[in-house]
N, CA, C and O atoms as a Tinker XYZ file with bonds, in Angstrom:
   340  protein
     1  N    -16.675000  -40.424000  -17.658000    73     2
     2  CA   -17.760000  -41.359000  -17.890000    64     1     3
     3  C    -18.588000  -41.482000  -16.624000    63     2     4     5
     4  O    -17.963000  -41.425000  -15.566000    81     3
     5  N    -20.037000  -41.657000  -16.574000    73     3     6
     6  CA   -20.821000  -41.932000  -15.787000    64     5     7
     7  C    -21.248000  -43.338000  -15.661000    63     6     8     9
     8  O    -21.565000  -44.025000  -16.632000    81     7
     9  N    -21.247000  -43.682000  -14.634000    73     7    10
    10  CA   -21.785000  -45.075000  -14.452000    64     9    11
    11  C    -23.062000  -44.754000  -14.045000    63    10    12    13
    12  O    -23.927000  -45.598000  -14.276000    81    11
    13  N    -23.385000  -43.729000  -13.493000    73    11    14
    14  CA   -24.459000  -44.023000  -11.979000    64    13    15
    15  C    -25.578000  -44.624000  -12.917000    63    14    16    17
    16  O    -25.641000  -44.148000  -14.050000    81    15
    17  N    -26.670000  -45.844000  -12.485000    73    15    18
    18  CA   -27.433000  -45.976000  -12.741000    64    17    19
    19  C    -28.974000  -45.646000  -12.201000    63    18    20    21
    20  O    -29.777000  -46.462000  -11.749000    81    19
    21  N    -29.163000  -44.112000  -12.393000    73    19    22
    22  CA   -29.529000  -43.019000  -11.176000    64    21    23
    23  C    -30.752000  -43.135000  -12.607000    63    22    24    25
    24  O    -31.587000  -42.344000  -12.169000    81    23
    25  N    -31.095000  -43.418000  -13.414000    73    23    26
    26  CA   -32.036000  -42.777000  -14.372000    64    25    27
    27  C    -33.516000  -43.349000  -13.630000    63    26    28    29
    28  O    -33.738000  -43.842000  -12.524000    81    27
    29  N    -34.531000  -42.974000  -14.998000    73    27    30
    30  CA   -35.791000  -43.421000  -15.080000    64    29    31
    31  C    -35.879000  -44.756000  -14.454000    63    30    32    33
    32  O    -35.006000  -45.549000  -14.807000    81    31
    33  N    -37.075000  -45.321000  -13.281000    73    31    34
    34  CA   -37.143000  -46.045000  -12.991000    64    33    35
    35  C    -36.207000  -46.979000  -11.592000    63    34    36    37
    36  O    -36.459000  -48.067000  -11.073000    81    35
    37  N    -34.892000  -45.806000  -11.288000    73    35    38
    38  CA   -33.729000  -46.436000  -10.318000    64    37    39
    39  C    -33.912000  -45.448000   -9.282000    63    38    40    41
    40  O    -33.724000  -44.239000   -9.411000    81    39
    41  N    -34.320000  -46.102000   -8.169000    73    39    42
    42  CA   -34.374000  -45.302000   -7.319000    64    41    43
    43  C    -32.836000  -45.502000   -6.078000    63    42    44    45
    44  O    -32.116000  -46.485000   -5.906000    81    43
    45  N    -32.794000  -43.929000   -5.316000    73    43    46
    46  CA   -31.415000  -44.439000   -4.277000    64    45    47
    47  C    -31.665000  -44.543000   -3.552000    63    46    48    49
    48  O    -32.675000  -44.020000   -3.082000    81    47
    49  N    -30.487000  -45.704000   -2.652000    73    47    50
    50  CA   -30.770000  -46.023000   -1.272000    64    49    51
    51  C    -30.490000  -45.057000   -0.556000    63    50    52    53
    52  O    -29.939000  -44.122000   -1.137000    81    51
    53  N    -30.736000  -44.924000    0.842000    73    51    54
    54  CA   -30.543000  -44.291000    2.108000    64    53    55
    55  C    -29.130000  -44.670000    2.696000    63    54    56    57
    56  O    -28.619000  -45.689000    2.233000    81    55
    57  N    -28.670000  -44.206000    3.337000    73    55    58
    58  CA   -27.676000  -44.650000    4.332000    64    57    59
    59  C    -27.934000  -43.887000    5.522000    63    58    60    61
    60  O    -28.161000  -42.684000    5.644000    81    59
    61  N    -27.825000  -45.203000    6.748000    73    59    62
    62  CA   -28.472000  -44.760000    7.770000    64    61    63
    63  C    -27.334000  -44.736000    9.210000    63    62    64    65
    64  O    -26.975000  -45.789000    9.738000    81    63
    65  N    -27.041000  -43.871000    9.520000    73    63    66
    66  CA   -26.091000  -44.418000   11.053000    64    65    67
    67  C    -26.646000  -45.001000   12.105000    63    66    68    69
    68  O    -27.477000  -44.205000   12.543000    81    67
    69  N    -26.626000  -46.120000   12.844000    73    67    70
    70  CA   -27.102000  -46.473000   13.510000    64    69    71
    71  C    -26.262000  -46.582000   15.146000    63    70    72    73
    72  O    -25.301000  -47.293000   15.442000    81    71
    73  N    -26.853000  -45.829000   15.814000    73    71    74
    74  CA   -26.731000  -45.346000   17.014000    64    73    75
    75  C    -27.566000  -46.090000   18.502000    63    74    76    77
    76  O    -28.750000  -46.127000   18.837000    81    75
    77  N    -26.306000  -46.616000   19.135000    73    75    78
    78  CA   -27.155000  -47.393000   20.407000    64    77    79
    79  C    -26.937000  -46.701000   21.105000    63    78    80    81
    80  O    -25.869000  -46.092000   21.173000    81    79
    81  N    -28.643000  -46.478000   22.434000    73    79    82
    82  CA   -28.469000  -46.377000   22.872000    64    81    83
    83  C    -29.130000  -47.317000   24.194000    63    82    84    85
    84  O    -29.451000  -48.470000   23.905000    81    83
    85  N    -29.366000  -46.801000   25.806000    73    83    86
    86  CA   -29.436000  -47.975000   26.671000    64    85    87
    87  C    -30.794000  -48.565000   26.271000    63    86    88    89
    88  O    -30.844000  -49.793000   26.198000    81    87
    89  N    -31.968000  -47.819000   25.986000    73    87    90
    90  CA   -33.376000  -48.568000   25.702000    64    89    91
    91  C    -33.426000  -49.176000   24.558000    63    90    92    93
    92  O    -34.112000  -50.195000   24.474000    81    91
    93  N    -32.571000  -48.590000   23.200000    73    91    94
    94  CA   -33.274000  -48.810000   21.745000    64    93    95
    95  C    -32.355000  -48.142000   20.959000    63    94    96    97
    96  O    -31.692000  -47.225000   21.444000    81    95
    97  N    -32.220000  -48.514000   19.704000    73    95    98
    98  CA   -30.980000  -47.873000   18.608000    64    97    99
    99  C    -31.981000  -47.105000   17.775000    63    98   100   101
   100  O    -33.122000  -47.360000   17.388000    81    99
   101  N    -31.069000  -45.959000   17.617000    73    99   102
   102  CA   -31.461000  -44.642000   17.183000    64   101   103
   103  C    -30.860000  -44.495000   15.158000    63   102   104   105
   104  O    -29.753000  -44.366000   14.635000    81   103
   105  N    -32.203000  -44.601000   14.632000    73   103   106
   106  CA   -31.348000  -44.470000   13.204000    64   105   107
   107  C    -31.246000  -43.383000   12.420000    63   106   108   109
   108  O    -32.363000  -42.916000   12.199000    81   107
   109  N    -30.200000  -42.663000   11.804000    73   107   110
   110  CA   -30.643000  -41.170000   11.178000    64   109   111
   111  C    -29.727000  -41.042000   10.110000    63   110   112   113
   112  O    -28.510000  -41.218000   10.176000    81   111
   113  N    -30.650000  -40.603000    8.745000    73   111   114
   114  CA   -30.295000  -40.665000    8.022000    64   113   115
   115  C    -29.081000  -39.471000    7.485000    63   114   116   117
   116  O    -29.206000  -38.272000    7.736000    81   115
   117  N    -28.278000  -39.868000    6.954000    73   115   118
   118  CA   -26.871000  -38.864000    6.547000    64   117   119
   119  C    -26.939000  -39.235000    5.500000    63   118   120   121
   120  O    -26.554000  -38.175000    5.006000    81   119
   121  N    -27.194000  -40.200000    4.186000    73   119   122
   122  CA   -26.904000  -39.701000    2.688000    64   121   123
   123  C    -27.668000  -40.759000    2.085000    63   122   124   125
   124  O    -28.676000  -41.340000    2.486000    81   123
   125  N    -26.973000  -40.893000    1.026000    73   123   126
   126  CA   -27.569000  -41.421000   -0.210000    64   125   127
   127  C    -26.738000  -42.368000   -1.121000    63   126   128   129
   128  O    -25.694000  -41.960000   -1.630000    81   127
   129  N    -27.228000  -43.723000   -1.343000    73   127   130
   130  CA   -26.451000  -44.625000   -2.074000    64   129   131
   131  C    -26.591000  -44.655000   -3.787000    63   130   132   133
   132  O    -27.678000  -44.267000   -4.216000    81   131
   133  N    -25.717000  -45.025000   -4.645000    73   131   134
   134  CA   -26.867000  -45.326000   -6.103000    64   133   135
   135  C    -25.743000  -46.247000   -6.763000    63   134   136   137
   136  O    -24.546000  -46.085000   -6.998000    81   135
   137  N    -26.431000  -47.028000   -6.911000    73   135   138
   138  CA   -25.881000  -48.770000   -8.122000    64   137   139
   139  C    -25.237000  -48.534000   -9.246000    63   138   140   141
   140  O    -25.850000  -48.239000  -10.272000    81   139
   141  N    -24.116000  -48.617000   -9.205000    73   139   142
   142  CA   -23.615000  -48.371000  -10.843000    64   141   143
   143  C    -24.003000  -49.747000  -11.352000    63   142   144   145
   144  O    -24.429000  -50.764000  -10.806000    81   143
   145  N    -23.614000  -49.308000  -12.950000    73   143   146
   146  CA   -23.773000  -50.334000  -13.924000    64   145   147
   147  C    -23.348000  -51.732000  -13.708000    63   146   148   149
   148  O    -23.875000  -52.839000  -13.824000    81   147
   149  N    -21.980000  -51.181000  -13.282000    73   147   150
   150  CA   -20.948000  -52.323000  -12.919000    64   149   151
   151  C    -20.551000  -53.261000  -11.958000    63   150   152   153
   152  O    -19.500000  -53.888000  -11.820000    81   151
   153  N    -22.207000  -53.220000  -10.949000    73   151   154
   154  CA   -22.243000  -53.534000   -9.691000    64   153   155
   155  C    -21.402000  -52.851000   -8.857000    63   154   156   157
   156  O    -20.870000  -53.638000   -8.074000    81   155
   157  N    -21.059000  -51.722000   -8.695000    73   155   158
   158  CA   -20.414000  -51.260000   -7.981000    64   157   159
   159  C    -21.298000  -49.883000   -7.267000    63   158   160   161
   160  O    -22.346000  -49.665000   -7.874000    81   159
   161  N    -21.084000  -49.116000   -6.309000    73   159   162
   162  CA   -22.182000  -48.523000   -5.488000    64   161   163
   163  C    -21.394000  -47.245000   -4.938000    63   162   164   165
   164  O    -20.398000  -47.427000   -4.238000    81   163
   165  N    -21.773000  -46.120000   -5.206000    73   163   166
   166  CA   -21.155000  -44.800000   -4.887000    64   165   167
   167  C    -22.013000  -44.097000   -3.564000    63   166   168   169
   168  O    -23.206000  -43.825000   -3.692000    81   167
   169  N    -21.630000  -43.962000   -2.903000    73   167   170
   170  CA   -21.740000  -43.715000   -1.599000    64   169   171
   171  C    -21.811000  -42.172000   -0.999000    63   170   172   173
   172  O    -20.684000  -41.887000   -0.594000    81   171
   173  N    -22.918000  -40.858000   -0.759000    73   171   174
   174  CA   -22.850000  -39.587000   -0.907000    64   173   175
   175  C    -23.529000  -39.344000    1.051000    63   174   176   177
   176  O    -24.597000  -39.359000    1.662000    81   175
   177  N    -22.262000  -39.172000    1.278000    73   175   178
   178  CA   -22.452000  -38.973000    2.847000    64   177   179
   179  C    -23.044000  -37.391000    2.832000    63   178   180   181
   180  O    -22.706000  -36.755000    1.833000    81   179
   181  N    -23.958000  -36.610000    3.897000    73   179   182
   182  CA   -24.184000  -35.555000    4.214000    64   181   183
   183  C    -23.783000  -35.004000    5.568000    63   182   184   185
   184  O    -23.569000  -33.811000    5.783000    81   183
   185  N    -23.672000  -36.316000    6.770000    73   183   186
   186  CA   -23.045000  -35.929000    7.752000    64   185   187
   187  C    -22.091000  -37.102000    8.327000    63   186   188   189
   188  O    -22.286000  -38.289000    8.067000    81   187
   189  N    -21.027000  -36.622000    9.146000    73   187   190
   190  CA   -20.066000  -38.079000    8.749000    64   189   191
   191  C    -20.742000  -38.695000   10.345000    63   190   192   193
   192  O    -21.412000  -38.064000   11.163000    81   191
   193  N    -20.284000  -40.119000   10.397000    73   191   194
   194  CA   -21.339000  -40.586000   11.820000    64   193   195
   195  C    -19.598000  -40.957000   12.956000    63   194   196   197
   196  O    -18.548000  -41.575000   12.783000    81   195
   197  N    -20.036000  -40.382000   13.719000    73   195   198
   198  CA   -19.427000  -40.167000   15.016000    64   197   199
   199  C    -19.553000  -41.056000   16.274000    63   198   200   201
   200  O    -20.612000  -41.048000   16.902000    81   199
   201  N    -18.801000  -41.611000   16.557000    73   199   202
   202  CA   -19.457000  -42.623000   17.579000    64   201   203
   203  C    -20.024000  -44.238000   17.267000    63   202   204   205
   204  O    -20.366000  -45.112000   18.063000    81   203
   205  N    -19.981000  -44.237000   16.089000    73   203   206
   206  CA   -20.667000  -45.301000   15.812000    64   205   207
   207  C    -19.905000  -45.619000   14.705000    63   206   208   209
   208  O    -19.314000  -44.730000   14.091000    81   207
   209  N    -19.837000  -47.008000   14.312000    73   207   210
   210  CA   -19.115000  -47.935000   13.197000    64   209   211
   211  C    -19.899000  -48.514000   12.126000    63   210   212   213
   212  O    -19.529000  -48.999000   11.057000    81   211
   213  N    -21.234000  -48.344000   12.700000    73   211   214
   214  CA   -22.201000  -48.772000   12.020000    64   213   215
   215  C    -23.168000  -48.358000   11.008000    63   214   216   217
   216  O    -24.100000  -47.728000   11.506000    81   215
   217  N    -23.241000  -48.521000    9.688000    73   215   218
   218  CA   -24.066000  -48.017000    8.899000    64   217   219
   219  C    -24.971000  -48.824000    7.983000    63   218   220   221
   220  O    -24.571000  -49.848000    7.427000    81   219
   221  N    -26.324000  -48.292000    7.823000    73   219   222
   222  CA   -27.057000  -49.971000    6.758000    64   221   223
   223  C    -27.324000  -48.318000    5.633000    63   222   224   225
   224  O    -27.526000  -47.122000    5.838000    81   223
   225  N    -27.140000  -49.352000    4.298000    73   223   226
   226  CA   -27.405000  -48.861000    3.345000    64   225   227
   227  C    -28.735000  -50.199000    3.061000    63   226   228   229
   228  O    -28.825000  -51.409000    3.268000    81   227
   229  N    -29.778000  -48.893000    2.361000    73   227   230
   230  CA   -31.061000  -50.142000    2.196000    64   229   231
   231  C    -31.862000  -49.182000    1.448000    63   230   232   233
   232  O    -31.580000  -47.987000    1.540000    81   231
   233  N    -32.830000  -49.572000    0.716000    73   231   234
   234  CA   -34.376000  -48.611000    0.034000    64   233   235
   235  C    -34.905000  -48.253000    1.309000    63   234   236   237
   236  O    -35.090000  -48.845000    2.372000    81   235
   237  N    -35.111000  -46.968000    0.824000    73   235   238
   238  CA   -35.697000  -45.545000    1.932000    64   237   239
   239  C    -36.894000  -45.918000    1.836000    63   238   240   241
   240  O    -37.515000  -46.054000    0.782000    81   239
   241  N    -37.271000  -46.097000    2.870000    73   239   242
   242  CA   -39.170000  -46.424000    3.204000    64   241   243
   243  C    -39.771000  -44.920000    3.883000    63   242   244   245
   244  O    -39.209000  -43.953000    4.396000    81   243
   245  N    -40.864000  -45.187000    3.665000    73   243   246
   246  CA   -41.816000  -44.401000    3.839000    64   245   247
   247  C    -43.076000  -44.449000    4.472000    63   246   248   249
   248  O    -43.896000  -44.909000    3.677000    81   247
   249  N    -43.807000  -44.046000    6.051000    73   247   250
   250  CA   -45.007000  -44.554000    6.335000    64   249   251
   251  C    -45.949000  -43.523000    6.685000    63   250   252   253
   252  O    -45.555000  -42.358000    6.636000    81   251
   253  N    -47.345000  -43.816000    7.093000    73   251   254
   254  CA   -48.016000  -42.701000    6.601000    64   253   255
   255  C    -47.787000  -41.742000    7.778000    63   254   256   257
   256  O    -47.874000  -40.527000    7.599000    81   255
   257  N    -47.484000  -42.287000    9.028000    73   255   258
   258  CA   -47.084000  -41.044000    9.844000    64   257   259
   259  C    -46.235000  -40.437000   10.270000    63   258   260   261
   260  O    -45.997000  -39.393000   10.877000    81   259
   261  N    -45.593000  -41.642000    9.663000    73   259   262
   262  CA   -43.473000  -40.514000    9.293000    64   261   263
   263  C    -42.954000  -41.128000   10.408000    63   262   264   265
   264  O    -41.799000  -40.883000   10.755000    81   263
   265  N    -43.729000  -41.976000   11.081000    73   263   266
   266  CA   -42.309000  -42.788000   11.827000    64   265   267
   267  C    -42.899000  -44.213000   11.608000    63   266   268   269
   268  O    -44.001000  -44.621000   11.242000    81   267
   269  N    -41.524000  -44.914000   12.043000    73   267   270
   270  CA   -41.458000  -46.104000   12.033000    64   269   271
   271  C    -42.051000  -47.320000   12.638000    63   270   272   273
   272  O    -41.946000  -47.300000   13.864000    81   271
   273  N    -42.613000  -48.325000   12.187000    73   271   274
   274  CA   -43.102000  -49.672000   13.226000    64   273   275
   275  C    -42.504000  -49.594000   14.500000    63   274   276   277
   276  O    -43.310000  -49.733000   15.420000    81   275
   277  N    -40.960000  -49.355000   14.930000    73   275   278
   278  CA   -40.456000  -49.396000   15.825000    64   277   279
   279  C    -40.585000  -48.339000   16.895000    63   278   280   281
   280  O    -40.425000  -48.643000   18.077000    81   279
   281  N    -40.887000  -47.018000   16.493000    73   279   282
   282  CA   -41.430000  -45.788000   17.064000    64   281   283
   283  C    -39.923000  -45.149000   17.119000    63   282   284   285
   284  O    -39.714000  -44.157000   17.818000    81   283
   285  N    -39.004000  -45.692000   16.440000    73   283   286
   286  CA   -37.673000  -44.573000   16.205000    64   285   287
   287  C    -38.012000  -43.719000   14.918000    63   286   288   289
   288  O    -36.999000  -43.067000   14.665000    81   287
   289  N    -38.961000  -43.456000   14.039000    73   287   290
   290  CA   -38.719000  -42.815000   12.710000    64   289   291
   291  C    -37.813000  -43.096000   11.752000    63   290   292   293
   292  O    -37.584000  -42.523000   10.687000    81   291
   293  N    -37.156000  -44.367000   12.425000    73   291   294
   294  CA   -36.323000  -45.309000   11.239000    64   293   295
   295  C    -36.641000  -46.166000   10.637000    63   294   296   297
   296  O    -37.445000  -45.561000    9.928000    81   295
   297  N    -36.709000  -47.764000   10.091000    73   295   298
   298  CA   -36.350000  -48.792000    9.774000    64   297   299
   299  C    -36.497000  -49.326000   10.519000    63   298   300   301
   300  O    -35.951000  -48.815000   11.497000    81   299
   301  N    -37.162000  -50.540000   10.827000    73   299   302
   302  CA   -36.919000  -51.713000   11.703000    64   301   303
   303  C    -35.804000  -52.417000   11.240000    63   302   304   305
   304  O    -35.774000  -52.833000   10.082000    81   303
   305  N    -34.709000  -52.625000   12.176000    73   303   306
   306  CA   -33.602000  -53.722000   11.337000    64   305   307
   307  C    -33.855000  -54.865000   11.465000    63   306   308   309
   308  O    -34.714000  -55.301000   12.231000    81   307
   309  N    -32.936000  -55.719000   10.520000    73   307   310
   310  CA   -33.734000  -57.026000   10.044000    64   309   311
   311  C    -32.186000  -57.554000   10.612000    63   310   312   313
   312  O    -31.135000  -57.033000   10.241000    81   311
   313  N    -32.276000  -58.706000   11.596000    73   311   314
   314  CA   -31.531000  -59.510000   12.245000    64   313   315
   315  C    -30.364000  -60.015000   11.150000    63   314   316   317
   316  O    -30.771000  -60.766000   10.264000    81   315
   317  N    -29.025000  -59.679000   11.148000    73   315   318
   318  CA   -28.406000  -60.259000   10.334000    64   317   319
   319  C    -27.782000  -61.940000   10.905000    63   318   320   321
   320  O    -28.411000  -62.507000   11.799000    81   319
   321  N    -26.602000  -62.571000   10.328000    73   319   322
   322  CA   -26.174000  -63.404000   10.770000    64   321   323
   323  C    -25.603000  -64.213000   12.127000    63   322   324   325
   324  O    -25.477000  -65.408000   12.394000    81   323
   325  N    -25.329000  -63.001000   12.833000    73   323   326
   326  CA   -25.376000  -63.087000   14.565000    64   325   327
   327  C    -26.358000  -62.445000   15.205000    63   326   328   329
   328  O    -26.198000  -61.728000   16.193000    81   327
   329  N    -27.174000  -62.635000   14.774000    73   327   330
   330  CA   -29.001000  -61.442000   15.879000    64   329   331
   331  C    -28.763000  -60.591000   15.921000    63   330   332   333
   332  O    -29.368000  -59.970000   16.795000    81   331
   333  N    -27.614000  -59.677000   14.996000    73   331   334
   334  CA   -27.691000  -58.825000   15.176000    64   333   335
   335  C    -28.406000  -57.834000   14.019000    63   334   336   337
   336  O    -28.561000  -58.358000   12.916000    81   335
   337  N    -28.848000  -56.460000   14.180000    73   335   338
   338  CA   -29.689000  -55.629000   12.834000    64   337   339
   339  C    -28.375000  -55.564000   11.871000    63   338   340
   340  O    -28.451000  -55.048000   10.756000    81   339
C-alpha cells in the first residue's frame, strides 16, 4: 500500500543539512520529504550529513537569482524556541 500523498497539487519538502561555520551557516540540500495520508512523513536522503546533527525539513523555495536573502543559496532560518534557526 501507498500512503505517499505525492499526487496532483502536493508538493515535497526539501531537507536541508545545516552546517556551521565561523562567519555564517552553510545550508545544502541532500533530499526530499513527502506527507503521508496518515500524518506521517517519509524521508529520501541523497547524501548522508556528516558533521552536523542538524537538519530542517521545510517547502523548497525558489528566488530569481538562485540564491538566497542571506547570500548562502539557502533559506533564511527562522529562529526557533531558543534563537536558535
Amino acid at each position: 500500500m501507498n500512503d505517499s500523498a505525492s499526487g496532483p497539487g502536493k508538493k515535497p519538502l526539501a531537507v536541508y543539512a545545516i552546517i556551521d561555520r565561523k562567519d555564517k551557516s552553510h545550508w545544502i540540500k541532500i533530499g526530499s520529504a513527502f506527507s503521508n495520508r496518515d500524518g506521517s512523513t517519509n524521508v529520501y536522503l541523497d547524501a548522508l550529513p556528516i558533521g552536523t546533527n542538524r537538519l530542517q525539513i521545510r517547502e523548497p523555495r525558489a528566488w530569481e537569482d538562485g540564491r538566497a536573502p542571506n547570500g548562502s543559496g539557502a533559506p533564511t532560518p527562522e529562529l526557533g524556541p531558543e534563537g536558535q534557526p
